[in-house]
C-alpha positions in Angstrom: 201.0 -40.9 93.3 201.7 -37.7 92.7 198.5 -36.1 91.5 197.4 -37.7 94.7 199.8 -35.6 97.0 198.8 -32.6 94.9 195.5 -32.6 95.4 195.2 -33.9 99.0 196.8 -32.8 102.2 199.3 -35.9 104.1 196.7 -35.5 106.7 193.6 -36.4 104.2 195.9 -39.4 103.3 196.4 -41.0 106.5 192.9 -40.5 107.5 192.0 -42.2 103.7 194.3 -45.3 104.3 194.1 -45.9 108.3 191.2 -48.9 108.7 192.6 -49.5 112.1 189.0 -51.3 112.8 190.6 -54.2 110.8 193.1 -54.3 113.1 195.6 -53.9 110.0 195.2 -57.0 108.5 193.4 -54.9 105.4 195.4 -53.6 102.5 194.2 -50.2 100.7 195.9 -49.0 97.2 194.3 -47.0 95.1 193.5 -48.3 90.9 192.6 -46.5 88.0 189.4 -46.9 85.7 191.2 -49.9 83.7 191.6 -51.5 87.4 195.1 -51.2 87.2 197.0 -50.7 90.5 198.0 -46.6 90.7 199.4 -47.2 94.6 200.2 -50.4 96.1 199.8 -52.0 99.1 202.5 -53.7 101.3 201.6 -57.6 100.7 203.2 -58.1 97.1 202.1 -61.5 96.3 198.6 -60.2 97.5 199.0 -56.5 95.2 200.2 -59.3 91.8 197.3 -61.4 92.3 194.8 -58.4 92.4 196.4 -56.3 89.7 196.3 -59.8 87.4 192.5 -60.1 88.6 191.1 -56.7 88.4 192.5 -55.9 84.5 189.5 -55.8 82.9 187.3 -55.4 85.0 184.7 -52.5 83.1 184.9 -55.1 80.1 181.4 -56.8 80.4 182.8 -60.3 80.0 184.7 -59.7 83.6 183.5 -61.9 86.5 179.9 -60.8 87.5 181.6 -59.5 91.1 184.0 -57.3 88.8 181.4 -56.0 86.6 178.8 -55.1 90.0 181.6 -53.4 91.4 182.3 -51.2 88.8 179.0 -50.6 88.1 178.7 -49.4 91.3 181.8 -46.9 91.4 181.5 -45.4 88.2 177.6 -44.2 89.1 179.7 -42.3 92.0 178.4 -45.0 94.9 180.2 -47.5 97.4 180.6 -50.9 96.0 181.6 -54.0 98.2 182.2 -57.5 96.9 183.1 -61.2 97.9 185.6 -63.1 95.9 187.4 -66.4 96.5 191.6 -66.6 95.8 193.3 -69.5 93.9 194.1 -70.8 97.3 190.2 -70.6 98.8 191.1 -67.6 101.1 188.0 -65.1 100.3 188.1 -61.3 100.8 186.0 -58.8 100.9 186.5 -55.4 98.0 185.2 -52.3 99.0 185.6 -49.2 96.4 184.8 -45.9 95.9 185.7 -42.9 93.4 188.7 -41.4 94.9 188.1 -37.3 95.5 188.8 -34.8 93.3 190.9 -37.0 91.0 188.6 -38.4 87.5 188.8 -42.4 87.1 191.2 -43.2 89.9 189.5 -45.6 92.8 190.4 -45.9 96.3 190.1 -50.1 96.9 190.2 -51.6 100.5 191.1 -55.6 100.6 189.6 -56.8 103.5 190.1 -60.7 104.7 186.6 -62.2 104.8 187.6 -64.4 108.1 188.2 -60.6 109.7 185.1 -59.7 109.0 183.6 -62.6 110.3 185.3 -62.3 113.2 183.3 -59.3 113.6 180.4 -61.0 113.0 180.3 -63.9 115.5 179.1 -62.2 118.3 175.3 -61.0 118.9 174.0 -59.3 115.5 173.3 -55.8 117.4 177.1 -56.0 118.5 177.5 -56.2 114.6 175.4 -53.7 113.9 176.7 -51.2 115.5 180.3 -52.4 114.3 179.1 -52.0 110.9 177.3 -48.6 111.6 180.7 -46.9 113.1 182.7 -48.2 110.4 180.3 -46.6 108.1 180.2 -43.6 109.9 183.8 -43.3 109.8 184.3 -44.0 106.3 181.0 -41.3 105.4 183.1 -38.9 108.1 186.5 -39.5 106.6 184.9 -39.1 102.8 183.3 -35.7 104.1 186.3 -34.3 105.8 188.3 -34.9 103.1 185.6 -33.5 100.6 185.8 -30.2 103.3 189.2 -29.7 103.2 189.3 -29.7 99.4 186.7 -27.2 99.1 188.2 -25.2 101.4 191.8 -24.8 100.0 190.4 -24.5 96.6 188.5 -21.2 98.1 191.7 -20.5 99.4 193.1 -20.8 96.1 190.4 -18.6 95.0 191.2 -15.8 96.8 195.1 -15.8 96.5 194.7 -15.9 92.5 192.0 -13.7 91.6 191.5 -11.3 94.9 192.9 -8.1 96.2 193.5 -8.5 99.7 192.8 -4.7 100.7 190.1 -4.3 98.7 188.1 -7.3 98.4 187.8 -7.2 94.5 188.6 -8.9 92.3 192.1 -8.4 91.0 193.3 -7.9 87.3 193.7 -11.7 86.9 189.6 -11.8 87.4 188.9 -8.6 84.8 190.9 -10.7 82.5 189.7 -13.9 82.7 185.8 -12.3 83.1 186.5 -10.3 79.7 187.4 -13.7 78.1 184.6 -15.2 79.1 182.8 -12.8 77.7 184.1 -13.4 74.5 183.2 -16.6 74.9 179.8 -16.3 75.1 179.8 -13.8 72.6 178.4 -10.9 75.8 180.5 -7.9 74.3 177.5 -6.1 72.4 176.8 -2.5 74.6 180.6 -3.3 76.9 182.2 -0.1 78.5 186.0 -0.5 80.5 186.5 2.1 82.5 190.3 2.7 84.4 189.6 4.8 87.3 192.6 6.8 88.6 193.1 8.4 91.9 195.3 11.3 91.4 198.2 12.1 93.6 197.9 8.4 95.9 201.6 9.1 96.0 201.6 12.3 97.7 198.6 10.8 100.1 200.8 8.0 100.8 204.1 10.0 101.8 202.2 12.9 103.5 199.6 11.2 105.1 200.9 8.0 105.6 200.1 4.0 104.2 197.0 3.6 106.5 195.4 6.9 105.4 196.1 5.3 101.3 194.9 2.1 102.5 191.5 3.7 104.0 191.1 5.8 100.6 191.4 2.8 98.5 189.0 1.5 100.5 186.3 3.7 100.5 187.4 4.5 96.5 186.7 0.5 95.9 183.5 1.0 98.1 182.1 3.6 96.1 182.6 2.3 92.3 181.3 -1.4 93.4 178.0 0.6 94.9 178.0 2.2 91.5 177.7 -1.1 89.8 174.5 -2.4 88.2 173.5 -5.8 87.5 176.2 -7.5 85.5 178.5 -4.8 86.1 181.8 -5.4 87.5 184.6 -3.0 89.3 188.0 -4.9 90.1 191.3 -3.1 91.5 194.1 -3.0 88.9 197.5 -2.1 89.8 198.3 0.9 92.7 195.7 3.3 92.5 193.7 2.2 89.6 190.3 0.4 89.5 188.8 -1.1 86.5 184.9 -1.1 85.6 182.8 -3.4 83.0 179.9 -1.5 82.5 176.9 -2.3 80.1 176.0 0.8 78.5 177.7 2.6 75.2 175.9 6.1 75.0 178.4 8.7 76.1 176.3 11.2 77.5 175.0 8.5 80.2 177.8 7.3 80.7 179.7 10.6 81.3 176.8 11.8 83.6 176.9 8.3 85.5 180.4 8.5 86.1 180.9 11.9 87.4 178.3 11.6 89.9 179.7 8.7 91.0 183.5 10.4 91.4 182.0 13.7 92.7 180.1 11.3 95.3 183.1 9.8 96.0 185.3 13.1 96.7 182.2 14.4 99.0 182.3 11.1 101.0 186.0 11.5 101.4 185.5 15.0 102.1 183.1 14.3 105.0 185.6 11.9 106.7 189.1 13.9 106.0 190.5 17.0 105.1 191.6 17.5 101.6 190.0 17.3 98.1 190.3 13.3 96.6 191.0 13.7 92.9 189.5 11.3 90.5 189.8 10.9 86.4 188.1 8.5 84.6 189.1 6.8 81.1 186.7 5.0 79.2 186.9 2.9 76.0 183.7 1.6 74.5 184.7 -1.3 72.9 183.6 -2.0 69.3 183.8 -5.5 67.8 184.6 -4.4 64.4 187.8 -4.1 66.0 188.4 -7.4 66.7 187.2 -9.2 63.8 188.9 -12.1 62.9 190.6 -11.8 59.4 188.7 -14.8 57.8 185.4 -12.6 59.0 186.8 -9.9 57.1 187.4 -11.6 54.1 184.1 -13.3 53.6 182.8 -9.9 54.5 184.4 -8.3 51.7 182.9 -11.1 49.3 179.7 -10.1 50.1 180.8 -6.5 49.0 181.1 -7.8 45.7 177.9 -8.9 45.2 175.7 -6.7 43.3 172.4 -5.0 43.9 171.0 -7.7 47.0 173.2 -6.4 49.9 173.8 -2.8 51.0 177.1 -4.8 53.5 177.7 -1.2 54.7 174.5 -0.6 56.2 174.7 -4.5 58.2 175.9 -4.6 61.7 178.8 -6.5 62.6 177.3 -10.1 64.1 177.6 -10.9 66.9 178.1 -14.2 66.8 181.6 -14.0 64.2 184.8 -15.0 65.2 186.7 -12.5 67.2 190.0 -12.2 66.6 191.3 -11.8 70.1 194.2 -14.0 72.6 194.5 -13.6 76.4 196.4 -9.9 75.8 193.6 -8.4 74.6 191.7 -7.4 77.7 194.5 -5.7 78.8 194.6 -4.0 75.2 191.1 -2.7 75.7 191.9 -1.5 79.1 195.8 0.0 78.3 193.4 2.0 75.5 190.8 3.3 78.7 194.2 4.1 80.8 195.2 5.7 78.0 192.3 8.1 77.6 192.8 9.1 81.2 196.5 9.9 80.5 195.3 13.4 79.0 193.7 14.5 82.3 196.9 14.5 84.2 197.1 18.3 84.6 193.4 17.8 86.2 192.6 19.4 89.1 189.3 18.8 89.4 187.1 15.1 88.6 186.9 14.5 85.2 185.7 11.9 82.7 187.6 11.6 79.1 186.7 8.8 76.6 189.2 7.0 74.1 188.3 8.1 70.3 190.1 9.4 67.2 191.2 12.4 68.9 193.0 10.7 71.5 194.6 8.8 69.0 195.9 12.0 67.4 197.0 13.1 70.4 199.1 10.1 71.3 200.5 10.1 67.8 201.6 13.5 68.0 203.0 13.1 71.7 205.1 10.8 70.4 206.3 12.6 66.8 207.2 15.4 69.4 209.0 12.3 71.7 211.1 11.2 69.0 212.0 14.9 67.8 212.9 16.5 71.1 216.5 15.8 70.2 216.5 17.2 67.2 214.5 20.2 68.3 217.5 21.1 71.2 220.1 20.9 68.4 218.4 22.9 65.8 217.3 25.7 68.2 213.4 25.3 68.0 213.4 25.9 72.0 212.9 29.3 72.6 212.7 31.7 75.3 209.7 34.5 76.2 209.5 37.0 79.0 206.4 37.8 81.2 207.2 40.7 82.8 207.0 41.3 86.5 205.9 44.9 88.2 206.3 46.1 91.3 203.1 47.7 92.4 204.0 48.9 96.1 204.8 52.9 95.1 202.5 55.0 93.4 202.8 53.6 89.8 203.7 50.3 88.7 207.4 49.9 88.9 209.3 46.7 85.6 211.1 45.0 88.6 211.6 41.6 86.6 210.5 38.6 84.0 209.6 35.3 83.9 211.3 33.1 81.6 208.8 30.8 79.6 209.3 28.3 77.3 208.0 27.5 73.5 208.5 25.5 71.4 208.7 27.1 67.3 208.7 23.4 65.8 208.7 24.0 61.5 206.6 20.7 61.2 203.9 21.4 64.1 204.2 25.3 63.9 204.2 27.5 67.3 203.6 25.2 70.4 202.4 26.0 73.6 203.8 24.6 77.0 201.1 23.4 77.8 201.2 20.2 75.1 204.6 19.6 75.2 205.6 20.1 78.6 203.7 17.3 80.4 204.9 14.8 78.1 208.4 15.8 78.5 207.7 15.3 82.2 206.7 12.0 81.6 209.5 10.8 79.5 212.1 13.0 81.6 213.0 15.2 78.8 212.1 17.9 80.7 215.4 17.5 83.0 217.4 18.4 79.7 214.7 21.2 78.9 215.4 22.8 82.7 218.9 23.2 81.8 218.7 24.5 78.5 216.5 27.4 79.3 218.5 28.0 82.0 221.8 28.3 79.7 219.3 30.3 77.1 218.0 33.1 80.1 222.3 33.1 81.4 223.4 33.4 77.2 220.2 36.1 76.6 221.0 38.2 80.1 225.0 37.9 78.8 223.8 39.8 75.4 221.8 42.3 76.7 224.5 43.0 79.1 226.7 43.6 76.1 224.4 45.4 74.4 224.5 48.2 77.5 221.0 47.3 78.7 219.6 47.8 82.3 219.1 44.4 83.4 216.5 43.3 85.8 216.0 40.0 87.7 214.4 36.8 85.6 212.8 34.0 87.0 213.6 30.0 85.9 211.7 26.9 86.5 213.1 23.9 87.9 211.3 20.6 87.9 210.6 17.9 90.1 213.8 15.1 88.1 216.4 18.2 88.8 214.8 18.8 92.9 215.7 15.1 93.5 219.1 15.8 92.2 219.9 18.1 95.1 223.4 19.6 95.4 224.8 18.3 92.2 221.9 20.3 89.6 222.7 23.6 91.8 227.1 23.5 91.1 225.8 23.0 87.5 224.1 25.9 87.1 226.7 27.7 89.2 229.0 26.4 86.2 226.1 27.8 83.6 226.2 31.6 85.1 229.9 31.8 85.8 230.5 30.5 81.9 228.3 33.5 81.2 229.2 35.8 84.0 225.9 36.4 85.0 225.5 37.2 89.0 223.1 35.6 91.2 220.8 38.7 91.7 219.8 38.8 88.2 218.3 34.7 88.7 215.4 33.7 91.0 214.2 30.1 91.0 211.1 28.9 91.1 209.9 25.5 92.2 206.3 24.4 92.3 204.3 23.8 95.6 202.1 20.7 94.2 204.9 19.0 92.6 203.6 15.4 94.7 206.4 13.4 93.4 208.9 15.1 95.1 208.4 14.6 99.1 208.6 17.7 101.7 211.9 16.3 102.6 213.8 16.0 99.2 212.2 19.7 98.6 213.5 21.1 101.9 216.9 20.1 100.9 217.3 21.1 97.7 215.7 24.7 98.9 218.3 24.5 101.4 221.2 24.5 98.9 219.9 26.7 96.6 219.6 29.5 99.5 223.0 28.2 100.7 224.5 29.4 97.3 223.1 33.0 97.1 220.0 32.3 95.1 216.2 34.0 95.2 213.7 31.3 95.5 210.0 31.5 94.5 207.6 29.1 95.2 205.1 28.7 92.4 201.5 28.1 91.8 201.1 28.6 95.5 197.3 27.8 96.7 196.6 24.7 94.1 198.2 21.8 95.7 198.1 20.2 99.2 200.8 22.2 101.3 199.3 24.9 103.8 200.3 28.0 105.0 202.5 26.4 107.6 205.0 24.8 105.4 206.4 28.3 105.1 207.9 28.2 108.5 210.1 25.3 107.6 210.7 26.6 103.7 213.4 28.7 103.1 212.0 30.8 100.3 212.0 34.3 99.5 209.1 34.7 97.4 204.9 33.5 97.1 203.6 33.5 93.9 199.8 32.8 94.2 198.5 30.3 91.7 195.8 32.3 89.4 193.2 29.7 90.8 192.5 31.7 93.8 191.8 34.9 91.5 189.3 32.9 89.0 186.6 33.7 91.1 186.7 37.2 91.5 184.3 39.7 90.3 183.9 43.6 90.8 182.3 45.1 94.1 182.4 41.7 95.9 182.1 40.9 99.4 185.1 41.2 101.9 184.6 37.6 102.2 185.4 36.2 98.9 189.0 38.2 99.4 189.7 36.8 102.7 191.7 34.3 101.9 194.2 36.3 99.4 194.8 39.1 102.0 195.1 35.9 104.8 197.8 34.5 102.8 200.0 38.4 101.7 199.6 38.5 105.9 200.9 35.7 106.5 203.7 35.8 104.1 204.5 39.7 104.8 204.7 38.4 108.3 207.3 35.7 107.6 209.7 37.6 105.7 208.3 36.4 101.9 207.3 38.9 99.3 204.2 38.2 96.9 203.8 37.8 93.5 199.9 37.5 91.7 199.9 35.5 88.9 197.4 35.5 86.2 196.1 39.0 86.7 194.3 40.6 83.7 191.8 42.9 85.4 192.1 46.3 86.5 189.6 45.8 89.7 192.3 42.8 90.3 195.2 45.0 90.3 193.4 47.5 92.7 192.3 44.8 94.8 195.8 43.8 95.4 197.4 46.8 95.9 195.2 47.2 99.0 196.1 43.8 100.5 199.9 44.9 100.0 200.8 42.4 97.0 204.3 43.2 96.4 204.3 42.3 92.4 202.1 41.5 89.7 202.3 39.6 86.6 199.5 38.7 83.9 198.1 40.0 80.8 196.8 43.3 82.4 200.3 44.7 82.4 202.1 42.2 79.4 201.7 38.8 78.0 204.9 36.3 77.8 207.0 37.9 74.6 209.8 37.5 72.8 213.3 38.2 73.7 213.8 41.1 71.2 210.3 42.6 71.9 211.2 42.3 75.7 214.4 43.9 75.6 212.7 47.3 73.8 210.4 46.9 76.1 212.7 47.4 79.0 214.1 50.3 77.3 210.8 51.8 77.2 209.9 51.4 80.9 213.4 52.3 81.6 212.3 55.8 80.2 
């Protein structure tokens, strides 16, 4: 009974069991392949006779009506008997395969005086009796078989569709990857994990419907992309996953960044803003996933001497793989992994998983597990990029920037640019903000002792101590007072295309920052998605342009290449901000920029990031 109510609807029952052209003097229950009674009706003598009679009835000694009857029903057709009771009452059996459910029979007991009834008046009265009833009974069968089909497409779609999208979801890549195994398809098999960089930021700045209409057009794109037997599916957030049938890298790479540069130009051409993309791609190999018994027998055959060169075979495609319902998430975690490296991407990109990602990963996480270590032992240290001041008649030292590296005895000298996105990801990099902090306050304390002319150095803060707020800024009020260091000697800087942190969160933080006495700088200015009139709501004191915008530049070019630049010093000059260019390391630049009215430079042309010892001569020798 209840397999029954799992399958069909209450409404699919009562329309199965309600013969009201009998005028209910039929009985309905419903038997199994043995004939034994799975629902019974409401006369019991009736449902004990019957359940006594029917047992047996597929053996071929049964009574001839028994044997027709099931004949009939197993072959998937209508069967209707005659038999006669003990007590000479006959009735007629009508059976059929019940829906959806294997070897269970729905069995209608009709009186055969009823059906004579029926029969007693004018045969084309009786025709058209027997005509409705099986009308009904055809309609009732093919309404019910409706309705299934329906819910199990409903079915369909809850389990293995994304509602926004109209992809498949991940439960689909999974269970199509397995299937794949199955039939041994995996030879020439590419997974892709498509990422959309910064959905977060288009989410909170440009609100859910905006996301929802670049998933769309995102999901839109890749399926176009697909070829025959190729599959795109959504994964989670703002990923997509591909099956693609092609190993050779330098198709694939070509095909996929035409496809995510056709994709930004689309979004282009409907909204402003440049849509990000990065690709990971892991080719999958089934050596990896031979089964250990294939290995074995494989290294057998290495034994045997002077008949087969096993190194030159390729791996069959029809061995055992050694793979469980994890493993297409596996090979796609190894795709998303690939992508991982292109996080500091600003452009479309397309990196596949291969031993040197696997290096990489394992020496993210030796430097992970030894970032502890590396705080106590003192491995952190500080540099200074000096800062000039280029608005008098020769460059004036007017400050630093404080830069992190890491001196590691194991991994040698490492540059921010490995260790600090991975300490971003962990949240190391909270702990790292303060300690350079208490390194610049400790440093500016000895040169102080030392009797050296100090001038103003510039700290980072990340995005984990922004979303702190109030409480990060009384902690480094506790840092500089420990050291006595006063708040003109420290500017902040915060970064303009930090999308994890909303304009909100920023705006506050800035707000407390300025309320305590401190210069703020907002960094790599020009690279992210904030325009020139988030300065009106900003309380910062300084632009420092992002060397992006200077990339470009070449000698004796047009006015128009340099429009933007001067735009920007304008603006700022005209809303109370000073200017710093980043990056500089040509003299044209620096002449360039004096004419727009940049207030400071910093770059190689005048000094690279050095140490603190090299720095502090080097003060003394501007000083003179």
């Amino acid at each position: 009974m209840g397999s029954v109510y799992g399958i069909l609807d209450v409404n699919a029952l009562k329309t199965m069991f309600n013969f009201s052209a009998f005028d209910g003097n039929d009985e309905s229950f419903i038997i199994d392949a043995e004939g034994r009674m799975f629902v019974q009706p409401r006369k019991w003598e009736l449902a004990r006779y019957m359940d006594s009679y029917l047992a047996g009835w597929q053996q071929p000694d049964a009574a001839p009506e028994l044997v027709s009857l099931y004949t009939k029903v197993r072959q998937n057709r209508y069967g209707v008997e005659r038999i006669t009771m003990p007590d000479s009452t006959q009735y007629y059996l009508a059976c059929r395969p019940l829906s959806s459910v294997s070897d269970l029979y729905v069995l209608d007991v009709i009186p055969a005086y009823v059906v004579q009834e029926r029969i007693t008046g004018v045969l084309n009265s009786v025709t058209i009796i027997l005509g409705v009833m099986l009308l009904l009974l055809l309609g009732g069968y093919s309404y019910s078989e409706w309705r299934q089909l329906k819910s199990q497409e409903r079915i369909y779609d809850l389990a293995y569709l994304d509602g926004l999208t109209g992809l498949g979801n991940v439960e689909k890549y999974k269970l199509d990857m397995l299937e794949l195994v199955r039939k041994n398809q995996l030879k020439a098999l590419a997974v892709i994990v498509v990422n959309i960089r910064g959905m977060k930021a288009i989410n909170d700045f440009m609100g859910y419907k905006y996301g929802n209409m670049v998933l769309q057009l995102v999901a839109g794109r890749l399926k176009d992309g697909c070829r025959e037997s190729e599959s795109v599916y959504r994964g989670n957030s703002d990923m997509f996953y591909l099956m693609w049938r092609c190993c050779d890298r330098s198709e694939l790479h070509k095909r996929l960044m035409e496809l995510l540069d056709g994709i930004t130009d689309a979004h282009a051409r409907k909204a402003s803003g440049r849509l990000c993309l990065t690709a990971g791609v892991y080719i999958v190999r089934l050596e990896d996933f031979v089964s250990e018994e294939e290995k074995r027998k494989r290294e057998i055959a290495r034994s045997v001497e002077g008949y087969l060169n096993i190194n030159a075979m390729p791996v069959d495609y029809g061995m055992t793989l050694d793979v469980d319902e994890s493993w297409p998430m596996d090979v796609a975690g190894n795709a998303r992994l690939a992508g991982k490296q292109l996080v500091q991407q600003n452009s479309n990109a397309v990196i596949f998983f291969d031993e040197k990602v696997v290096k990489k990963m394992k020496l993210e996480k030796t430097l992970e597990d030894g970032f502890q270590a590396a705080m106590q032992n003192g491995e952190f240290v500080v540099y200074f990029q000096p800062k000039y001041d280029v608005r008098g008649v020769s460059p004036v030292l007017s400050g630093a920037e404080a830069l992190v590296r890491w001196i590691s005895p194991e991994h040698g000298f490492l540059p921010p640019y490995i260790f600090l996105p991975l300490f971003e990801r962990d949240g190391n990099l909270e702990i790292l903000d303060r300690h350079v902090f208490e390194l610049v306050c400790r440093q500016l304390a000895a040169w102080r002792q030392e009797g050296r002319q100090l001038v103003p150095v510039s700290v980072n803060v990340s995005r984990r101590n922004i979303a702190q707020g109030r409480r990060f800024v009384d902690e480094m009020e506790r840092t500089m007072a420990k050291y006595g260091i006063d708040k003109e000697l420290i500017e902040l800087e915060v970064l303009e295309n930090d999308a994890s942190v909303d304009e909100d969160t920023l705006i506050t933080f800035l707000r407390a920052i300025k309320s305590s006495g401190f210069r703020i700088a907002m960094d790599d200015f020009g690279s992210g998605y904030s325009s020139l009139g988030l300065l009106y709501g900003m309380p910062i004191d300084c632009l420092k342009l992002d060397k992006g915008l200077f990339d470009g530049w070449q000698e004796d070019m047009p006015d128009s290449d340099t429009s933007l630049v001067r735009h920007i010093i304008q603006v700022a000059h005209e809303t109370g901000r000073v200017v710093v260019a980043e990056g500089i390391e040509q003299k044209y630049q620096v002449e360039l920029l004096r004419r727009f009215q940049c207030d400071y430079i910093q770059g190689y042309y005048f000094c690279k990031p050095i140490p603190a010892d090299e720095f502090a001569e080097f003060m003394e020798k501007e000083r003179l």
